[in-house]
C-alpha positions in Angstrom: -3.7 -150.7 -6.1 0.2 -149.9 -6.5 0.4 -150.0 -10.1 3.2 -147.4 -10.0 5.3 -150.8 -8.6 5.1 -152.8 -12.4 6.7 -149.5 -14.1 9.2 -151.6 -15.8 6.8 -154.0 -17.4 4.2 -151.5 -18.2 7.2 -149.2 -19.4 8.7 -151.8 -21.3 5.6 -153.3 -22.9 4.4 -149.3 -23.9 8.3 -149.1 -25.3 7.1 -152.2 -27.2 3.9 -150.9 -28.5 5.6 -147.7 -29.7 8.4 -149.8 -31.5 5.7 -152.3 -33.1 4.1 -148.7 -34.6 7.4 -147.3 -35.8 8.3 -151.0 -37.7 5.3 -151.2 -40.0 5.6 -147.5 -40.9 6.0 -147.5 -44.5 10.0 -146.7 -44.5 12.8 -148.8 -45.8 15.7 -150.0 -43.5 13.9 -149.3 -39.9 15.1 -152.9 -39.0 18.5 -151.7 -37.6 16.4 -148.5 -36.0 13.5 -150.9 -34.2 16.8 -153.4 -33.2 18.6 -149.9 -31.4 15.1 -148.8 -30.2 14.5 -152.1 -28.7 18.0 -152.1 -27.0 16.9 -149.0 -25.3 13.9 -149.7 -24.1 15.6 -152.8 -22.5 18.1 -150.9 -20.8 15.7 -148.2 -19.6 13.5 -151.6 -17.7 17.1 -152.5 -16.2 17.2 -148.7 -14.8 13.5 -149.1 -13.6 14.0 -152.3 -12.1 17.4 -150.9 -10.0 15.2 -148.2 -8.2 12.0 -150.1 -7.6 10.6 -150.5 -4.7 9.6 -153.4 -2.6 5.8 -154.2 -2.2 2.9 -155.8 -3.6 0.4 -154.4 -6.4 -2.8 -155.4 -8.3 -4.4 -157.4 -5.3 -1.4 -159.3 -4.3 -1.1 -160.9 -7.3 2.5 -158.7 -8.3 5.4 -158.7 -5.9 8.8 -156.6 -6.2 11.5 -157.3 -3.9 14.9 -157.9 -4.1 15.1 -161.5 -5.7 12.3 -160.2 -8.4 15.3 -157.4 -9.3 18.0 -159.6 -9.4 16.9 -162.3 -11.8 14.5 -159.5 -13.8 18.6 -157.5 -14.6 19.7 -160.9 -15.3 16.6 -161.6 -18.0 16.9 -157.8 -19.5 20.5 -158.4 -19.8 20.4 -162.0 -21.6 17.8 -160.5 -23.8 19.8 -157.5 -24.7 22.8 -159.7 -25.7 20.7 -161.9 -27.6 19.3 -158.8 -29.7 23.0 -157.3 -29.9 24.3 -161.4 -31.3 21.1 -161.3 -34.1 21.8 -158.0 -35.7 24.6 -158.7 -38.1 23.5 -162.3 -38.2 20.0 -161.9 -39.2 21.5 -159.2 -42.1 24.1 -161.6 -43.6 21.5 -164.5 -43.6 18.9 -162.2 -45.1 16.4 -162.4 -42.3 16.1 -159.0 -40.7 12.5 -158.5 -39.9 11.6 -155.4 -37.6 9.6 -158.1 -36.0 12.3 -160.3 -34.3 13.2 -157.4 -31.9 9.9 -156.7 -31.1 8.7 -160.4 -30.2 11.5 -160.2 -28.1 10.9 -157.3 -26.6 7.5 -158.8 -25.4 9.0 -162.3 -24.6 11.0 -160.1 -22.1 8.2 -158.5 -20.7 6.3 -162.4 -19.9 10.0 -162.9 -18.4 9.3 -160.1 -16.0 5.8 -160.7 -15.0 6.7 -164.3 -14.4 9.5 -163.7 -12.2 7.1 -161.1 -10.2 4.2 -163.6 -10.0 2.3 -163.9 -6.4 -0.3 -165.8 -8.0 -0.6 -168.6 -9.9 -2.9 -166.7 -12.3 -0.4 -163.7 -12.9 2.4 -166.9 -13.3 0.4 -168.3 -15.9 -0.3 -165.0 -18.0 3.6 -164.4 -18.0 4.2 -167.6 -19.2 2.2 -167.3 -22.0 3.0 -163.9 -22.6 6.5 -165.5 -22.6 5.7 -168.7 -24.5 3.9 -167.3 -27.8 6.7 -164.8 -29.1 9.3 -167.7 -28.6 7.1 -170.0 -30.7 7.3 -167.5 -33.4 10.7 -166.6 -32.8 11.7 -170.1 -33.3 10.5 -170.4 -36.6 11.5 -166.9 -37.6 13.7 -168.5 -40.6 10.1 -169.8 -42.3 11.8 -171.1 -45.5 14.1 -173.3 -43.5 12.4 -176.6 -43.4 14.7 -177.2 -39.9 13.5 -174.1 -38.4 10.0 -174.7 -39.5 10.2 -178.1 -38.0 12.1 -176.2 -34.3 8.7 -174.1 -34.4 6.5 -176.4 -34.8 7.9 -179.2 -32.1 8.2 -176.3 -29.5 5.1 -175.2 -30.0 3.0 -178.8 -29.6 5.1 -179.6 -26.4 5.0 -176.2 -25.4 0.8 -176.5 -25.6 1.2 -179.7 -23.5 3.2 -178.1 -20.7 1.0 -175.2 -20.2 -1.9 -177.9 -20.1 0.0 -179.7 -17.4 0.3 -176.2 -15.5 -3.2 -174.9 -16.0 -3.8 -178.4 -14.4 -2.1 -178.3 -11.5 -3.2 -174.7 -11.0 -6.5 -176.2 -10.5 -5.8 -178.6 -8.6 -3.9 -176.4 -6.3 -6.9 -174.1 -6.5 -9.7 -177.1 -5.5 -8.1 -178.3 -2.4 -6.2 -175.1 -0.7 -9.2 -172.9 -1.8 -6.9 -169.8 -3.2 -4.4 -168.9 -6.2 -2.5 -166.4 -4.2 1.1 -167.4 -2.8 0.4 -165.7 0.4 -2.6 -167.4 1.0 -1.3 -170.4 0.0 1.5 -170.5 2.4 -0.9 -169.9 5.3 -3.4 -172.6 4.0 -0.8 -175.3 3.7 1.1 -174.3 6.8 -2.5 -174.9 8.8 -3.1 -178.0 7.4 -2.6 -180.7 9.6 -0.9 -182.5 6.4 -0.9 -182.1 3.2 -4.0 -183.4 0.9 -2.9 -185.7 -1.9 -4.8 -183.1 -4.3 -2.6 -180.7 -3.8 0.3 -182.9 -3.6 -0.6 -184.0 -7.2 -1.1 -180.6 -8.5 2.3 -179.5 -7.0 3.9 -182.6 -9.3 2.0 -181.2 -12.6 3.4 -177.4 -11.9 7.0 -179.0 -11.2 6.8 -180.5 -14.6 5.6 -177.7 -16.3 8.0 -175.5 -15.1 10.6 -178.4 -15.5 9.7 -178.4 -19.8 10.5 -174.6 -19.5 14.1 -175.0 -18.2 15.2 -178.5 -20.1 15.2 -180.6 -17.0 14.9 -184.6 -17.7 12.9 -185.9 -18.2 11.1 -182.9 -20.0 13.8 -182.1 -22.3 13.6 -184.1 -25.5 12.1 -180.8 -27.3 15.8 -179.3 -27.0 18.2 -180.8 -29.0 16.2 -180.6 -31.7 14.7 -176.9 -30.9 18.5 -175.5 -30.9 19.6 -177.2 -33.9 17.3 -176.0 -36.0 16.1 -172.0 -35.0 18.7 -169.1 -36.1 21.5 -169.6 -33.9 20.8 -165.8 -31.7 17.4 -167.4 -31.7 18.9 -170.2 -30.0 21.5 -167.7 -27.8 18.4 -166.4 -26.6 16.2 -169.6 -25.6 19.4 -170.9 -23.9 19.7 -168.2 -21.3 16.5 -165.6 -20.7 13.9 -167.9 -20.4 15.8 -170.0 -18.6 16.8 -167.6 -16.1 13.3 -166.5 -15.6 11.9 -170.2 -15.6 14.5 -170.9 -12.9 13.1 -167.9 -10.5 9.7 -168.8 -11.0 10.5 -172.5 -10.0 12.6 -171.0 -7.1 10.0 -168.4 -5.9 7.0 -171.2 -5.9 8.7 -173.9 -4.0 10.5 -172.0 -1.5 7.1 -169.6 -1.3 3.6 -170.7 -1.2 4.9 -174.2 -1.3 8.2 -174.5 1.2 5.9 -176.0 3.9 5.3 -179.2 1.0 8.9 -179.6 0.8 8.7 -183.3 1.6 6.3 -183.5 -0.9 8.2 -182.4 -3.5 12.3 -182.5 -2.7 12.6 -186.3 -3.9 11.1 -184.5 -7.6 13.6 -182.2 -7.6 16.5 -184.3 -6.6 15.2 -187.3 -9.3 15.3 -184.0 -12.0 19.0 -182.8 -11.1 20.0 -186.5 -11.3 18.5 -186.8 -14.7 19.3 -184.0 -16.1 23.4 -183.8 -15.4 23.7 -187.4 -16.1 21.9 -187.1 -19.6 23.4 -183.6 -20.4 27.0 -185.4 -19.4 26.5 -188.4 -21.8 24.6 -187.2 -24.6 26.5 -184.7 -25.4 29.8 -186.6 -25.8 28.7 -188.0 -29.6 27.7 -184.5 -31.1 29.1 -183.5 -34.0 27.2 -180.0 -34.5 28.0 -177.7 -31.4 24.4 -175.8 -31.3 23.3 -179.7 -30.3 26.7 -179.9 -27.8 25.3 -176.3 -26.4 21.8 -178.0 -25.6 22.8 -181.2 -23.8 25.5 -178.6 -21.9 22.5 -177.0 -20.8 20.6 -179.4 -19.7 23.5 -180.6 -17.8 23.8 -177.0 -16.2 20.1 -177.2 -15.1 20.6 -180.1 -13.2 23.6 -178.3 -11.3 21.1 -175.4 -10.8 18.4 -178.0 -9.3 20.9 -179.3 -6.9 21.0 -176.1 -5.3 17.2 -175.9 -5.2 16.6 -179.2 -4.1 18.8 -178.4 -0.7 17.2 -175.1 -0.2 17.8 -173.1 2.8 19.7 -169.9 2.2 23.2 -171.7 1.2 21.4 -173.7 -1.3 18.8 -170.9 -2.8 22.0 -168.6 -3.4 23.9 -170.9 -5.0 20.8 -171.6 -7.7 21.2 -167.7 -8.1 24.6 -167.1 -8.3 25.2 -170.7 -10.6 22.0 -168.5 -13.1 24.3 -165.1 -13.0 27.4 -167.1 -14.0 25.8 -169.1 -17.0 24.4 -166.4 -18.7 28.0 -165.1 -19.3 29.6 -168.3 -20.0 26.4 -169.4 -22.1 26.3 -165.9 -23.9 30.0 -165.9 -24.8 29.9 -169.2 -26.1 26.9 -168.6 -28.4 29.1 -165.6 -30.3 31.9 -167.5 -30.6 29.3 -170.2 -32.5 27.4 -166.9 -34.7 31.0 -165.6 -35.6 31.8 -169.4 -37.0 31.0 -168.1 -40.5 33.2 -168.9 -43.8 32.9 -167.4 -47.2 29.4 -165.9 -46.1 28.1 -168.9 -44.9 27.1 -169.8 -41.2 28.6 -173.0 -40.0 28.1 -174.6 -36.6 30.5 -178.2 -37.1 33.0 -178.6 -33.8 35.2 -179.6 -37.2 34.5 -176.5 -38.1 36.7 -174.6 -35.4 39.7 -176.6 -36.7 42.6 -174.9 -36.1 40.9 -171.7 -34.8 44.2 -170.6 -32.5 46.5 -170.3 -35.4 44.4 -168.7 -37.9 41.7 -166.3 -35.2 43.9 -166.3 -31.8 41.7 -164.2 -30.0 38.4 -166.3 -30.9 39.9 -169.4 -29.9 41.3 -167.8 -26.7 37.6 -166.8 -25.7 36.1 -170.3 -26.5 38.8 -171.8 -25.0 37.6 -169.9 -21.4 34.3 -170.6 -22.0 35.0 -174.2 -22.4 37.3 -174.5 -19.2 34.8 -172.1 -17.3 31.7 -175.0 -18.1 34.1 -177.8 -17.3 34.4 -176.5 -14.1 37.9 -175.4 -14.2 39.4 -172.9 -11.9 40.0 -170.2 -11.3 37.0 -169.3 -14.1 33.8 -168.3 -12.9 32.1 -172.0 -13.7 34.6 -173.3 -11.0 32.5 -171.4 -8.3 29.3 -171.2 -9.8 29.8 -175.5 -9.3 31.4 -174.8 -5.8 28.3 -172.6 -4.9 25.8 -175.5 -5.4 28.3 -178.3 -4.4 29.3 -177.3 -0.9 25.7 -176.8 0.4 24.4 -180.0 -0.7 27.3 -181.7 1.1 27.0 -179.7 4.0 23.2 -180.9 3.9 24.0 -184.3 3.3 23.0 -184.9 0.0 26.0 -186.7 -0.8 24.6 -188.9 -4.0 23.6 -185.4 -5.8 27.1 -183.6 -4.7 29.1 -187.3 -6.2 26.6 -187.5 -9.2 27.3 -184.0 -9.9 31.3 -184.2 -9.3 31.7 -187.1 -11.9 29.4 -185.4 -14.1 31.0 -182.3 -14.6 34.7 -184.9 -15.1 32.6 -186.9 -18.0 31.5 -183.3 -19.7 35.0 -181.7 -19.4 35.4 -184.4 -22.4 33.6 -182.7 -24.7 34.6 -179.7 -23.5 38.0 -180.3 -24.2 37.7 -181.7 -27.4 36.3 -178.6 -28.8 39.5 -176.7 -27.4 41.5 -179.8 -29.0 40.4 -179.4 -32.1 41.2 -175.0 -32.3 44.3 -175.6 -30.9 45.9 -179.1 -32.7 44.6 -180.2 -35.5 45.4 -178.9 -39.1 43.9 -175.7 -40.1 40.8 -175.1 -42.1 40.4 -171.3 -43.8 40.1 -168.9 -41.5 36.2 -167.3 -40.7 35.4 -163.8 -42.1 35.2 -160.9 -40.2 33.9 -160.1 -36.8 31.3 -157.4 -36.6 31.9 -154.8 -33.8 28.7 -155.7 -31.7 29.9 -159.6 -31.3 33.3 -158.3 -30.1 32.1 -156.3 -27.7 29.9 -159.1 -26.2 32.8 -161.7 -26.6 34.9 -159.5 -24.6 32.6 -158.3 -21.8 31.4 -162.1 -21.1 35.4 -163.4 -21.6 36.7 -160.5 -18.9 33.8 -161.5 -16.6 34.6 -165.8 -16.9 38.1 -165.1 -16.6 38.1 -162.3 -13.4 35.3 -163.1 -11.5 37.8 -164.8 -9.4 39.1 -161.7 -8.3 35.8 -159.1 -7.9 33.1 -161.9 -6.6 31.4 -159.8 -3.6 29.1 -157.3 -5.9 27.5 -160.4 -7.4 27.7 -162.7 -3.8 26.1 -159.6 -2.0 23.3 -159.3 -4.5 22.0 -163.2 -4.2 22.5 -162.8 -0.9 20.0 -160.3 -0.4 17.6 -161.6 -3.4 17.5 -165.1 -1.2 16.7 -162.8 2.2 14.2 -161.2 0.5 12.5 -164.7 -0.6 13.2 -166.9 2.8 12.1 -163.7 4.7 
């Protein structure tokens, strides 16, 4: 057993442990110690996961290769963002708790496990592992009757999809007669077609994983979800999980399940459709921009789903590259939004950013990239992270997808546009208090990356490339 390959989770989780002892320790003021702690042990599993090597451990039911390392530095790298967005926030709202960090830390740690799953046992222990933290973490503000509420709702439809999956683990499990991907792949190939069990079991995994990433029709838990947790909170649900979700999704239907892909491409095509229609529409009547933020997303899943419902190489690589790029854009955005605080108070109104780019130029300068990058503007990084998805599914002939997804992202770059209206033209409200130094150091780091990844794209091209080798074999 080659235990020595799940270092950075066992690392990471020990890290965890250690932090967890130091927060109850009968101390004042160890929040901001367990938050830099935390940061730490997050960056020393991104060191881990750059020199791991490739294999399998525990009896095949762990796997490390290049895809696993890619989206594992995206997760550790969403998550560490999130936790450098919630420190001054949770201070100025008066909710630091040495516990937030640490829940995170472990939520990072189901993120990891998922993403290096082999089996659908080990997938369904990291999405717990994942799962019960962000159900806390949701309702972290507990004497916020909206947060309460986000908790709550996340939690009852987050039961209900791990039901689903458990389900069609079994199912799986009845007819193919194994758990492992592996095995899997060489039971379904052998079959002289597909049984219908396992066809039907494939459909109640796909919407499972499909609740965990906001895809249509599984998403009604987000609007609601986003609104109401602390807005890091939100930062955090809105890119980590989603990544991870995303490579598990990836890494089951291109894996033990590639040979089904009749079986299941029409489910993923029906989900992208969905998903970047509703996420276009919906969005256009919000008011409050942490609601705006989850219909974008759902949009941006459906562009992500494109890619995976063409496949192949071109296709895969896109879904990766399209993950990379939103993290930034998503991440940027959310600070902007938890800098949007007047007199003390947090406010989240696209009203709110009324004439941002007289009275914070710089702020409204990074929103505004963030919003043209989403929109699909060039020469931002959201330009190619749409071109990466869109040119393989024309070049495969999924021509509906490619158009649905073209007139999509022109209906979005509405609401888009009105947000950079409203900084920009209309008359100025007060301006918003100070910036702390760790959301200006993420606002610039994601706004330098939107705005040049024009220029430097080969590191990140050269990565997917060899995380999608690695998967296709």
């Amino acid at each position: 057993m080659n235990w020595t390959l799940a270092l950075p989770e066992i690392t990471l989780a020990l890290c965890g442990l250690a932090i967890l002892v130091g927060g109850v320790w009968p101390k004042r003021d160890t929040n901001f110690a367990v938050s830099i702690a935390t940061l730490g042990a997050l960056l020393l599993a991104a060191a881990l996961v750059l020199v791991q090597k490739e294999g399998t451990a525990f009896g095949g039911q762990y796997i490390a290769d290049g895809f696993s390392s890619f989206m594992k530095v995206l997760c550790l790298l969403g998550a560490a963002m999130g936790l450098v967005l919630s420190m001054d926030f949770f201070a100025k709202q008066g909710l630091s708790r040495f516990e937030f960090p640490v829940l995170l830390l472990f939520a990072t740690v189901g993120m990891m496990v998922m993403i290096s799953a082999n089996d659908l046992m080990s997938l369904y222990m990291g999405l717990e592992l994942l799962s019960l933290p962000l159900y806390v973490i949701a309702a972290i503000d507990r004497d916020n009757s909206r947060a309460a509420e986000a908790g709550l709702k996340y939690f009852v439809l987050g039961a209900l999809a791990s039901g689903l999956l458990l389900y069609g683990a079994s199912l799986v499990y009845g007819f193919a007669g194994t758990t492992n991907f592996d095995r899997l792949a060489d039971a379904l190939s052998a079959q002289q077609g597909v049984s219908a069990g396992v066809v039907v079991g494939i459909v109640f995994i796909i919407a499972a994983l499909a609740f965990k990433i906001s895809a249509v029709p599984f998403h009604m838990w987000t609007p609601d979800v986003y609104e109401g947790a602390p807005t890091p909170v939100t930062a955090f649900f809105a890119s980590a999980p989603k990544i991870a979700a995303v490579a598990l999704l990836v890494r089951v239907l291109a894996g033990p399940f590639g040979e089904t892909v009749a079986q299941w491409q029409q489910v993923i095509v029906l989900a992208s459709l969905g998903s970047m229609v509703l996420g276009a529409l919906a969005a256009i009547g919000q008011r409050n921009i942490k609601r705006l933020m989850a219909y974008s997303s759902i949009g941006h899943i459906g562009f992500a789903l494109m890619g995976l419902a063409v496949g192949g190489e071109s296709g895969l690589r896109g879904v990766l590259l399209y993950m990379a790029i939103y993290l930034f854009m998503n991440m940027g955005a959310f600070a902007v939004l938890i800098s949007m605080r007047r007199d003390g108070q947090a406010v989240e109104g696209v009203d709110d950013l009324a004439g941002l780019g007289r009275t914070d130029p710089a702020m409204a300068l990074a929103m505004a990239v963030f919003m043209f990058s989403m929109a699909g503007v060039p020469p931002l990084a959201g330009f190619f992270s749409k071109l990466y998805v869109l040119l393989p599914a024309i070049e495969k002939g999924f021509w509906v997808l490619a158009l649905v997804g073209v007139l999509s992202s022109v209906v979005s770059a509405y609401y888009y546009l009105r947000i950079i209206k409203v900084m920009y033209f209309d008359p100025a409200l007060p301006g918003f208090d100070a910036r702390p130094v760790g959301l200006s150091v993420v606002l610039a780091g994601t706004g330098l990356f939107t705005t040049f990844f024009f220029l430097f794209p080969a590191p990140l091209l050269a990565a997917a490339r060899h995380a999608v080798a690695s998967i296709l074999g």
